[in-house]
N, C-alpha and C positions, 0 to 999 in steps of 0.2 A: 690689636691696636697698631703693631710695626706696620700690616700690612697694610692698613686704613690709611695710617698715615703718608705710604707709600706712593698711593695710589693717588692721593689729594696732593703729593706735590707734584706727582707727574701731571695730572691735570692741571694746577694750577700753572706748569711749565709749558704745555700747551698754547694756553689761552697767552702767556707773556709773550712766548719766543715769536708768537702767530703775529703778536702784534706789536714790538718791539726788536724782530730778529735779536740772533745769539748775542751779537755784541752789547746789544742795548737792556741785557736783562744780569742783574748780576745777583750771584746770592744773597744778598741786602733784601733787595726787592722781590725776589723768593721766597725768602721766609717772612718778610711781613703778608704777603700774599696768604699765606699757611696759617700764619697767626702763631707761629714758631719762635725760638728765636736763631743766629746761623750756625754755634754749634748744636741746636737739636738736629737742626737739617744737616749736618756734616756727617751725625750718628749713622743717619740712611742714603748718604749719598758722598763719595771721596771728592766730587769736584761737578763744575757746572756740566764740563764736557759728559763725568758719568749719569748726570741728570739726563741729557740732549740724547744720550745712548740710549736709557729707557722709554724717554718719548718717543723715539724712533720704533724697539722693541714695543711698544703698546700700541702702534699704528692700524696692524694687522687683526687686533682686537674690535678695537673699532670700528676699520672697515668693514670687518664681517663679509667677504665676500665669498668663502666657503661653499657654504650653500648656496646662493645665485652661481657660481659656475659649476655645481655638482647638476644644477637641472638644465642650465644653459648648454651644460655639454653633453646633455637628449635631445635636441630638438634636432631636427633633420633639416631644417631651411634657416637660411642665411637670416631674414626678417628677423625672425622673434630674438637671437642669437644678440644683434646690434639694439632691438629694441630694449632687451631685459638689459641691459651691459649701460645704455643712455640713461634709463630710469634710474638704476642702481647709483650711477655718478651724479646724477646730478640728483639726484634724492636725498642721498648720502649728505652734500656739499652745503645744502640750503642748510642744512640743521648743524654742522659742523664748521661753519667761514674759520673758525681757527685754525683748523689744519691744513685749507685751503691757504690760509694765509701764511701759515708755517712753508710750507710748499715754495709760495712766493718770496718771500724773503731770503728762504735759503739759497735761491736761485740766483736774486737781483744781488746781492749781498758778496755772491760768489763765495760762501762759507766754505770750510774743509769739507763738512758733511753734506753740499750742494748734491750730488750723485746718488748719497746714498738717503738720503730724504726723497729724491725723485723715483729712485729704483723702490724705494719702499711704498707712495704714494703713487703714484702712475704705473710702473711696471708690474704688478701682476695683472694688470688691465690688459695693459699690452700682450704679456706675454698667453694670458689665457686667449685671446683675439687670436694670437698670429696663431696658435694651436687649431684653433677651432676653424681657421679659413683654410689649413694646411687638411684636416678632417673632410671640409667640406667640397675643396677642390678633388682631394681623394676619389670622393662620392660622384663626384661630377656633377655637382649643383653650383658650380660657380664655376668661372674662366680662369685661367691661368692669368697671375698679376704678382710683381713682388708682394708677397702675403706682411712682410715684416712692415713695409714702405704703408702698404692697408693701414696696418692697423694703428701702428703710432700715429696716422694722419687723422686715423677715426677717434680713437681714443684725445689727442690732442686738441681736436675740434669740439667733444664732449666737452671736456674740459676748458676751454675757454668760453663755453656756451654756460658751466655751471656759475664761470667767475662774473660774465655777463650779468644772470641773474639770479646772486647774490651778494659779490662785494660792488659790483657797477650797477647795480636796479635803477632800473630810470637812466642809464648814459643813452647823451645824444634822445631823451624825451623817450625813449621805446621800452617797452616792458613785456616780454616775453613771455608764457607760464611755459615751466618744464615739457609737459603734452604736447605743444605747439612749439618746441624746438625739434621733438623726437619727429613730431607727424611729418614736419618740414626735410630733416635731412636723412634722418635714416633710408626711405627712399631712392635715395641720390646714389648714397652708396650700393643697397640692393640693386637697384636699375646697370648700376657701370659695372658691376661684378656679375651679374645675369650669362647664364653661356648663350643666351639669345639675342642678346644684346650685339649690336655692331662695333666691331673693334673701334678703335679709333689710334692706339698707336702700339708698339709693338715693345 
């Protein structure tokens, strides 16, 4: 039951912090959320910051991305690599806007834990991306380009494409599906990183 119960306030910390960032959630509204009451939640937690540390530690759970980069980091051409890595984000993001929103708040918010919610949330995107363009230029299947400059700009651009459509659906009248954000840019980047391709700056 510790651990059930565990597990339900971190979720329930999830969905708060997502949509009330850190400051605007406090254990009061925790535990009624839990259906607790604040010393039960004191029992399995010393404080909100050590709640906001588990949400963080449970991130990686979640995202499950494990497995997408054990087979993304087989594939021998740049395409499928930016395609699996698109889907994966924004597939993830439609079914999860709370942690997207977590994300956002800690950011605009400028929280203590702003960095290490992004480095938990976005960075292992990146960091598998910059790996895999560093692999593939190796191979000679892509141009030389700052590889790191890549990928946070690809990664970044997923990412604002997942926020697009899901917490923005319908801004400015357009409504995007997932497939038809990928078909549209993944391309883009393929084509500019091609060694066939024509430089264009140095």
């Amino acid at each position: 039951m510790t651990v059930e119960r565990k597990n339900q306030i971190v979720h329930e910390a999830i969905r708060l912090f997502g949509r009330h960032g850190f400051d605007g959630v406090t254990i009061r509204k925790l535990a009624e959320a839990c259906g607790i009451t604040e010393p039960a939640l004191y029992r399995h937690f010393a404080s909100k910051e050590a709640i906001y540390d588990a949400v963080l530690d449970a991130l990686k759970t979640f995202q499950n991305y494990e497995e997408l980069f054990d087979r993304l980091g087989a594939e021998t051409e740049l395409q499928p690599v930016l395609h699996g890595l698109a889907s994966h984000i924004l597939g993830f993001f439609s079914g999860h806007r709370d942690i997207y929103r977590l994300l956002l708040f800690s950011t605009l918010r400028e929280h203590s834990k702003a960095r290490q919610v992004f480095r938990e949330i976005r960075g292992p995107y990146v960091n598998f991306l910059i790996g895999q363009l560093d692999r593939l230029y190796a191979e000679g299947k892509i141009r030389k380009k700052n590889n790191e400059i890549t990928a946070r700009c690809f990664v970044g651009m997923v990412f604002d494409c997942a926020l697009a459509a899901t917490l923005w659906r319908g801004f400015l009248g357009k409504h995007y599906a997932p497939k038809d954000i990928i078909a549209n840019n993944v391309p883009i980047f393929v084509d500019g990183l091609s060694p066939k391709s024509s430089p264009t700056a140095k």
